[in-house]
C-alpha positions in Angstrom: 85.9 244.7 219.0 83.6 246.5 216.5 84.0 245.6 212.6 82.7 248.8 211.2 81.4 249.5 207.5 82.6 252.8 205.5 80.4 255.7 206.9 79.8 253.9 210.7 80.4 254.8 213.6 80.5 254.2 217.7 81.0 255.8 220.8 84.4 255.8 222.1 84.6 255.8 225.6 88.4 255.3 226.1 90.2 259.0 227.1 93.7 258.1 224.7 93.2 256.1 221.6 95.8 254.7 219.1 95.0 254.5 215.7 97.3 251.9 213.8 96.9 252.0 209.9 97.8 248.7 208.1 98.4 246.8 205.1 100.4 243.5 203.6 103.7 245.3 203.0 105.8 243.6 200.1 107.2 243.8 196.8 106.0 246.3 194.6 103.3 247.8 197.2 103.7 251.7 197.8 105.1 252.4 201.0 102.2 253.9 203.4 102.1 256.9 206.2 99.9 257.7 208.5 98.7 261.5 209.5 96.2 263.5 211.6 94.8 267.0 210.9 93.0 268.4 213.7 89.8 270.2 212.7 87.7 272.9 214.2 84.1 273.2 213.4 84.7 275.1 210.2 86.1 271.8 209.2 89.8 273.7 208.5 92.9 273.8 210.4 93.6 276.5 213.2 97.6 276.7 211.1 99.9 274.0 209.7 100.9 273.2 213.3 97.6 271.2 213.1 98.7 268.6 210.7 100.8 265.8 212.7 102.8 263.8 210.5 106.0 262.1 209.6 108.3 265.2 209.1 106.1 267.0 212.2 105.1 263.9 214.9 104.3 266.0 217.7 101.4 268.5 218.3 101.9 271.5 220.0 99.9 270.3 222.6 101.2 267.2 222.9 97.4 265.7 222.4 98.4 264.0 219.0 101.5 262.2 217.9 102.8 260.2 215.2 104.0 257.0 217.0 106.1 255.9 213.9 106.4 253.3 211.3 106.9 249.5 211.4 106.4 246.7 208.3 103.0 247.2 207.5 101.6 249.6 209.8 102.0 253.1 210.7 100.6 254.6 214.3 99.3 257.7 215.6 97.9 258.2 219.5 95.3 261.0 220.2 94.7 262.3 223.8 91.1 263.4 223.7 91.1 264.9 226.8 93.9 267.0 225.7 92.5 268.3 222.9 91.9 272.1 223.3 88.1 273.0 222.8 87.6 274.2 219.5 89.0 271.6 218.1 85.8 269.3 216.8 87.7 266.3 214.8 90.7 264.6 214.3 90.6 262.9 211.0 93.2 260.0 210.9 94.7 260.2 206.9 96.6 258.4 205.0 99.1 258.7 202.2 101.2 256.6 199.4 104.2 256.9 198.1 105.2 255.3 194.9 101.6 254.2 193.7 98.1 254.0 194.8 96.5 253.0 197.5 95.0 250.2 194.7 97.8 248.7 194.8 98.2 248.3 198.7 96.6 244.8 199.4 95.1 244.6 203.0 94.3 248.5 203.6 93.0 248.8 207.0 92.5 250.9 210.2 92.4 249.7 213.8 91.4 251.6 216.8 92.7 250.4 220.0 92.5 252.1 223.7 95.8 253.1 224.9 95.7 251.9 228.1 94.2 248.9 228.2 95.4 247.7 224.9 91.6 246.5 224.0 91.0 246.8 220.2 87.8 249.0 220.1 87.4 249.0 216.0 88.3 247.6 212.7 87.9 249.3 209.5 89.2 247.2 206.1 89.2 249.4 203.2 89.0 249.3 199.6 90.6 251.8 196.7 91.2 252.5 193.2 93.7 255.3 192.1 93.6 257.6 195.1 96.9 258.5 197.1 95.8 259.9 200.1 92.8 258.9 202.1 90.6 259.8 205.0 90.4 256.8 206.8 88.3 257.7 209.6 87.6 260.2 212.5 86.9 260.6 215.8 84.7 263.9 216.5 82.6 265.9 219.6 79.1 264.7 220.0 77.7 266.1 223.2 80.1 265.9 226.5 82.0 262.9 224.7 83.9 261.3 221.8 83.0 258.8 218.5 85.0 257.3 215.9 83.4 257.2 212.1 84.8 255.2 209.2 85.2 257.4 206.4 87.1 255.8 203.6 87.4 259.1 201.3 90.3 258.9 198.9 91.7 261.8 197.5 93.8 260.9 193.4 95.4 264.3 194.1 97.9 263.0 197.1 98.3 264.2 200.3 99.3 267.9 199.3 95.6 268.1 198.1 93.7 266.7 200.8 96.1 268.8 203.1 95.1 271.7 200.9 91.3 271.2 201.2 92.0 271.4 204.8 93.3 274.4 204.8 97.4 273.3 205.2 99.6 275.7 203.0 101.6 273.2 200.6 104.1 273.5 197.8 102.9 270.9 195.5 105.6 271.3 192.7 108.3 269.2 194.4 111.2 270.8 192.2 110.5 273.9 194.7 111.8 271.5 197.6 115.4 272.2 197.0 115.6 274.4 193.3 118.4 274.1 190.9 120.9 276.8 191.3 120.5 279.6 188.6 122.8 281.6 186.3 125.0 284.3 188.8 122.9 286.9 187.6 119.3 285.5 187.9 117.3 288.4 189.6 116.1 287.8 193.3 112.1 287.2 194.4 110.0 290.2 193.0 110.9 292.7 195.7 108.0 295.9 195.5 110.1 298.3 197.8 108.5 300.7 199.1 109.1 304.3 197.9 112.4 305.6 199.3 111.6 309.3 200.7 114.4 311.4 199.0 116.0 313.7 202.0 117.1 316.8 202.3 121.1 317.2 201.7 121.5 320.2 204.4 125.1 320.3 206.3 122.9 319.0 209.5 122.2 315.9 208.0 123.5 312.9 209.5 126.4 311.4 208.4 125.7 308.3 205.9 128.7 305.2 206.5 130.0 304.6 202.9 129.7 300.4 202.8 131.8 298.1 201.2 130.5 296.1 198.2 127.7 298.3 197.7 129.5 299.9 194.3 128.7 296.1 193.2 124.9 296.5 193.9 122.7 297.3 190.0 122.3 301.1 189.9 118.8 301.4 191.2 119.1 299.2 194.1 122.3 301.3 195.3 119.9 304.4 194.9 117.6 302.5 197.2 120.0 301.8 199.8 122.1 305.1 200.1 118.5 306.9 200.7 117.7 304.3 203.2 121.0 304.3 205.2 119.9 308.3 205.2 116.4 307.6 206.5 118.2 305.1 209.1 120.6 308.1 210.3 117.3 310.4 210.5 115.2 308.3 212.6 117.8 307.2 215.1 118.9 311.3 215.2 115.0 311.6 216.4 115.5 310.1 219.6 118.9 310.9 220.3 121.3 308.8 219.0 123.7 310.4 216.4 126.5 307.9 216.3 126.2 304.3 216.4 127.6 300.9 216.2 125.6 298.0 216.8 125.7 294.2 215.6 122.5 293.6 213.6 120.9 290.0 213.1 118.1 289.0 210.7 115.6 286.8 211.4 112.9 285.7 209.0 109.8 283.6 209.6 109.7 280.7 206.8 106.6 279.0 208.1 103.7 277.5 205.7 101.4 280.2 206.4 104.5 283.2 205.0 104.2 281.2 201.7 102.6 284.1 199.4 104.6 286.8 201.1 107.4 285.2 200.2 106.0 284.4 196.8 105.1 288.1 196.0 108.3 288.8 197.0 107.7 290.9 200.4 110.3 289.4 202.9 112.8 289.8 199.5 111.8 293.5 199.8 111.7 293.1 203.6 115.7 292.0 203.2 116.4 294.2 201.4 115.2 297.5 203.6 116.5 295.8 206.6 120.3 295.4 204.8 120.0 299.2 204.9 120.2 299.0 208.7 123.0 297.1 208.7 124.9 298.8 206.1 124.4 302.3 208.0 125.1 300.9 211.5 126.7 297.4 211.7 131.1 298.0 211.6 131.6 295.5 208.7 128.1 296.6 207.1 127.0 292.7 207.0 124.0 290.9 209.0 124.0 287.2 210.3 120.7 286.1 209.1 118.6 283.0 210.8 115.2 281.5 209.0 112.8 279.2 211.2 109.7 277.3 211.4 109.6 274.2 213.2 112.8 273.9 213.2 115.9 277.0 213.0 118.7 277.3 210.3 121.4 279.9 210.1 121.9 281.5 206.6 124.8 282.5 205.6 126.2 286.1 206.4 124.2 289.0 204.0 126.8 291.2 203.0 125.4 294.4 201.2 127.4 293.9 198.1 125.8 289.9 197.7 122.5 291.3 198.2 120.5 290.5 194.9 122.2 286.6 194.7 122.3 286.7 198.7 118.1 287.2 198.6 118.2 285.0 195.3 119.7 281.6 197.2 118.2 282.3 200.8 114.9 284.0 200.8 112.7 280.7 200.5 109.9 279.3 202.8 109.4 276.1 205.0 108.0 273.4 203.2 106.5 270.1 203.8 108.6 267.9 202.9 105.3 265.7 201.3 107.6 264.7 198.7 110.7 262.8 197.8 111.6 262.9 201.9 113.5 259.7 201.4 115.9 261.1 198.4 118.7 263.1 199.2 118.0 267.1 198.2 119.3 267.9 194.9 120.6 271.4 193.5 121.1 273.1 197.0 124.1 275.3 196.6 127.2 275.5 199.1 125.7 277.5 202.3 121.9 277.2 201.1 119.3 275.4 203.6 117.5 272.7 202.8 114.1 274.4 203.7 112.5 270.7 204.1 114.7 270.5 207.2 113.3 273.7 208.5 109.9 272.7 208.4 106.5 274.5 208.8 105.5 275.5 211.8 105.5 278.4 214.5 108.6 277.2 217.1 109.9 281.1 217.7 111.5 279.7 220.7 114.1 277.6 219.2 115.4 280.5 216.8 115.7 283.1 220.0 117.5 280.3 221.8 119.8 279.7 219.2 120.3 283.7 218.5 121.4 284.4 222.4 123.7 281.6 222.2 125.3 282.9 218.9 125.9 286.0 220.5 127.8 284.3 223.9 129.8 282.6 221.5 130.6 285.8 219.7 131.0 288.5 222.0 131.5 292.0 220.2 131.9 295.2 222.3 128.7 296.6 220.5 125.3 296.5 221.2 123.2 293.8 219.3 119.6 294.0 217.7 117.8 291.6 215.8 115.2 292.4 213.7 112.8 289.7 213.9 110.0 289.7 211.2 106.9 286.9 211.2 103.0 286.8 210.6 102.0 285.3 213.7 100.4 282.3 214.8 102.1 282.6 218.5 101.9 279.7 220.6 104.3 278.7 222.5 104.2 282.1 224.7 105.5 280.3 227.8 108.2 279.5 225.9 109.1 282.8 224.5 108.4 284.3 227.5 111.2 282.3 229.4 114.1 283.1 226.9 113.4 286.6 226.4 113.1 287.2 230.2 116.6 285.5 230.3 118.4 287.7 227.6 116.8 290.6 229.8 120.6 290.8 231.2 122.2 290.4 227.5 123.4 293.2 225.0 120.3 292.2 222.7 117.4 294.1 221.7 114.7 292.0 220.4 112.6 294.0 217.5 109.6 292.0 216.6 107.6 292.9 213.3 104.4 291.6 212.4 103.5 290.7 209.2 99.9 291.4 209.4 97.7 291.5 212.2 97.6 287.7 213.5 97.7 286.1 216.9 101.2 287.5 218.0 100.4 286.2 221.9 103.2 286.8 224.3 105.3 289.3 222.0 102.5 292.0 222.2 102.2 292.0 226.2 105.7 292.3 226.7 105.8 296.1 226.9 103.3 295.9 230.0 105.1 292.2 231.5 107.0 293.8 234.7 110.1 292.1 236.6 112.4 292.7 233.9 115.3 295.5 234.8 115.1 296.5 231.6 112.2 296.7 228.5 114.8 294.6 225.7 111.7 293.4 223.5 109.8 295.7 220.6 106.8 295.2 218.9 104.5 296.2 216.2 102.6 294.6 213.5 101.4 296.7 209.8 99.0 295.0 207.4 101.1 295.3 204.6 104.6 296.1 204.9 104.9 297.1 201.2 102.6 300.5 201.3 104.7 301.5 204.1 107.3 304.5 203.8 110.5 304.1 204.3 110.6 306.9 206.6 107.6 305.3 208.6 109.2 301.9 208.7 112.5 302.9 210.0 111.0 305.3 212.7 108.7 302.7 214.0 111.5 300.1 213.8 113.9 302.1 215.8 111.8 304.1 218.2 112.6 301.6 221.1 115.9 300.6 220.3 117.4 304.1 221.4 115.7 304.0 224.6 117.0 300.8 225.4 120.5 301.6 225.0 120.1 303.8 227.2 118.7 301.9 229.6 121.1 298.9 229.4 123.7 301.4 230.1 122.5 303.1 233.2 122.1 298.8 234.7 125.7 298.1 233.4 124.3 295.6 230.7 125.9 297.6 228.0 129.5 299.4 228.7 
């Protein structure tokens, strides 16, 4: 074993390491975690599925993983063959919680190799006011692997030496779970895009009058009765002049949609797509999921509850840095705990969940689900699987990207043959707010017509 000094290092020659932080645990000493942020060369995370702690113990890749917690030390295990290429460190962190690491006698890290058990390195550190530290990492050099004791501490907590890593955090932990408002608070900041006026001609299509929507503030009821119009127009394009279908929301809330959700897009977003539902759903409502690493189901969007609806539920993933022991406070009957729904990409789970929501609720219509998020695919394989099994399901999968970012899987599966039927969409805009209504809703429904079609002619649909 290898007492190193802060800024040493060694070779490390062992394929799986464990990394055990520790410390004399006791009365009055801040309670300690341990993390891992996996780094490429740029020295910044690839998303916030790179940061491996706590309330996310698992890579992706299964390479790193938080081994949990006993009295005075906290473990994480690193598969460095595992690690995909571009990633050039791992730097093993620290955080405390209720003090600084000042006050946590005995701070240190030990590197062991996981098969053997052998302790390869000790590291005993020394701090003032800091909450969150950079122990030590291991890093490439050449065709192998070394470990280097850093010791940098970080007074602004783990939220900003996440930050200066390039993880998306909400350091204000009042956001966690936010105190409900007065009935009539407005929703997010929603820019809608400019609804097209339409012409009023006797061979326009016919607009469904929905319930509730004589409740919506005058300029938003504008904004919908021109939109259910556009709706009626683009599906008239290819084809389809009357229709009922079962429509589902689903809304990205990873770390990475934080400021389109701040700048109030997916509140605008929402809002366009409860146009949809108003203009083709029976009952004019939407069952609404959100999802990161984990999925939640919101409650039902009914067009008349639209400006409180977006007010309680259109909130991103979060963390969950701080107060993760306490119980949530100010969450409203039906409104998510967003701490629970975490950060990262799992698109997987949500689709799973969806198909089995609609087995367990069987309608006679057709079903689509408009699926917004801005990217950071991963599990493709994954994906892949579940929407080649819903191939033989009244379900047609619209996929909209956010921006332009890594959507893997969902952009191939126009050309991905063995399926009987094509029941997965997909495009991706820059920036959803400059686009027209009348461009949004043809692009969103261009492929849903031709799919009912389709599903019909294979006996999927009736």
């Amino acid at each position: 074993m290898t007492t190193l000094s802060k800024g040493a290092n060694m070779p490390v020659a062992a394929s799986t390491v464990r990394a055990v932080l520790g410390w004399s645990a006791g009365p009055g000493v801040p309670d300690v975690d341990a993390s891992a942020l996996l780094l490429t060369s740029g020295g910044r995370v690839r998303s916030d599925g790179d940061f491996v702690f706590y309330n996310q113990p698992r890579h992706a890749s299964a390479a790193v993983r938080h081994l949990g917690k006993s009295a005075g030390a906290d473990a994480l295990e690193v598969d460095l063959d595992a690690l995909s290429p571009d990633i050039e460190r791992v730097a093993l962190c620290a955080s405390a919680d209720g003090g600084a690491f000042g006050q946590v006698p005995g701070l240190h890290l030990r590197l062991f190799d996981s098969a053997s058990g052998a302790e390869l390195a000790r590291f005993d550190m020394e701090a003032g006011t800091e909450t969150a530290y950079v122990s030590g990492e291991l890093y490439r050099r050449g065709a192998g692997w070394k470990f280097r004791a850093v010791g940098q501490g970080y007074a602004s907590g783990l939220a900003g030496l996440a930050t200066d890593f390039g993880i998306s955090v909400d350091e204000k932990p009042s956001t966690a779970a936010p105190a409900p408002a007065p009935a009539r608070t407005a929703p997010p900041p929603a820019p809608p895009a400019p609804a097209t006026p339409l012409p009023t001609g006797s061979g326009e299509p016919s607009v469904r009058l929905t319930k509730g929507e004589e409740q919506l503030p005058v300029d938003m009821r504008k904004r919908l009765t021109l939109r259910k119009q556009q709706v009626a127009v683009s599906l008239s394009k290819h084809g389809v002049t009357k229709l009922t279908a079962r429509v589902i929301l689903v809304l990205d809330a990873s770390g990475s949609m934080s400021s389109l959700y701040s700048k109030g897009t997916v509140a605008g977003v929402t809002e366009r797509m409860a146009a949809v539902a108003a203009q083709v759903d029976d009952d004019g409502e939407m069952q609404a999921w959100t999802f990161a690493s984990h999925p939640a189901r919101l409650p039902d969007l009914a067009v008349g509850d639209l400006p409180e609806w977006m007010r309680l539920h259109v909130r991103v993933g979060q963390l969950s840095l701080f107060g993760r022991r306490k119980p949530p406070k100010g969450l409203v009957p039906g409104q998510v705990d967003m701490r629970a729904v975490g950060i990262q990409n799992e698109e997987q789970k949500v689709i799973a969940e969806v198909r089995a929501f609609v087995r367990d609720h069987p309608v006679p219509d057709p079903t689509l689900v408009l699926f917004f998020s801005d990217g950071g695919v991963y599990r493709n394989d994954e994906i892949e699987r579940e929407l080649r099994a819903a191939v033989e399901e009244p379900v047609f999968w619209q996929f909209i990207g956010l921006g332009r970012s890594q959507y893997g899987v969902l952009e191939r599966f126009d050309t991905l043959p063995g399926r009987r039927v094509d029941n997965v969409g997909f495009f991706a805009v820059d920036d959803i707010d400059k686009v027209t209504d009348p461009e949004l809703y043809d692009r969103l429904l261009s492929e849903f017509p031709s799919w009912l079609r389709a599903a019909r002619q294979a006996g999927i649909l009736r």
